[in-house]
N, C-alpha and C positions, 0 to 999 in steps of 0.2 A: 729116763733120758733117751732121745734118739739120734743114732749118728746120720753127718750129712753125708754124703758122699758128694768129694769134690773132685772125681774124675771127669774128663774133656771127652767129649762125646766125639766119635770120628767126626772126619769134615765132608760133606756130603759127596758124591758124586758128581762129578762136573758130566753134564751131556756132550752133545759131538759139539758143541759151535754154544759160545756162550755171550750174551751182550749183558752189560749191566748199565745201570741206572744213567750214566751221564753220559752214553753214548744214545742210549733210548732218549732223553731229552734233549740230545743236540740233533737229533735228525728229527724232534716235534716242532721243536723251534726252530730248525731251519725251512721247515718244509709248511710247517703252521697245519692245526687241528680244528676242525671246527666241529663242536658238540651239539645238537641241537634237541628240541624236547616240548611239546603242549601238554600241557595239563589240561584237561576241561571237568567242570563238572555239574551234571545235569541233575533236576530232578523234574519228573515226570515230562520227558524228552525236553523241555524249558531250560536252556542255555543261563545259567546263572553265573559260572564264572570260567573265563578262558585266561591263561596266564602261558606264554611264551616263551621260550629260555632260550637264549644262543651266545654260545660261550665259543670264541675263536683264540686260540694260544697258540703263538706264534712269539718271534724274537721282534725287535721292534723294528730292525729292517724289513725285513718280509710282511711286517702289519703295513709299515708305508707303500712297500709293492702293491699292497691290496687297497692300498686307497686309505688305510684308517690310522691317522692318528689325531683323535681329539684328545688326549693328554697333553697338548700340545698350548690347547687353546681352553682347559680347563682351568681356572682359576686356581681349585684346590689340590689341583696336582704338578702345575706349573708355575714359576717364581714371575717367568715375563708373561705369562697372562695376569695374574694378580695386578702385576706393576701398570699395565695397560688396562685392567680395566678399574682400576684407581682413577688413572690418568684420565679416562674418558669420562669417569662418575665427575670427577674435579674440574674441567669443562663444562661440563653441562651445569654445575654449581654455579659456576663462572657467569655462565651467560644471562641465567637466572637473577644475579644478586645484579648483575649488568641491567637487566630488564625493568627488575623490581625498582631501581636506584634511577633509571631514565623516567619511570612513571610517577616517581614521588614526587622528582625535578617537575614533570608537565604541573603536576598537581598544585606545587607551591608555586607557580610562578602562573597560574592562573588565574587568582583571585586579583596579580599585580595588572594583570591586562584587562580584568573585568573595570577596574579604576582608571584605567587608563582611555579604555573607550569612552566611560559614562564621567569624565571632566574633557574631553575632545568636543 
């Protein structure tokens, strides 16, 4: 059988100036990060595949500074986008079953006119 030993290791050295984690990420999101990166890859110098990566991490104020928020108008990430493009899908249904319902009317009430000309 072997003993464990469960003595507490000293606590490290703090250096002159210390930041930790939530101070580091309140000045990336305040200030916003942008990561970027191409992959390519070639065979015999023949461009086969290029892929692009650009990763911006920022707080959501400072993304709108910069112009970006399509979360906003994303469906699956937004409740009044979803609601609005229901809204708009159910319109266009609308107008459809409107369309389709005004041409079945021409339809049936044209045979009443072809009789109507040909006993005149």
């Amino acid at each position: 059988m072997t003993d464990v030993d469960f003595r507490q290791a000293a606590a490290p050295a703090n250096g002159p100036s210390t930041t930790n984690l939530a101070e580091i990420l309140e000045r990336v999101l305040d200030k916003g990060i942008v990561i970027a990166g191409d992959i390519k890859i070639d065979l015999l110098d023949i461009e086969l595949l290029t892929i692009r990566l650009r990763l911006f991490v920022a707080s959501v104020e400072t993304a709108r500074k910069a112009g970006i928020d399509w979360w906003e108008t994303d469906p699956a990430l937004s409740s009044k986008a979803a609601r609005d493009e229901l809204r708009e899908e159910n319109e266009r249904l609308r107008e459809r079953v409107e369309a389709l319902e005004s041409a079945d009317e021409d339809r049936a009430s044209a045979p009443a006119r072809r009789k109507d000309k040909a006993g005149a």
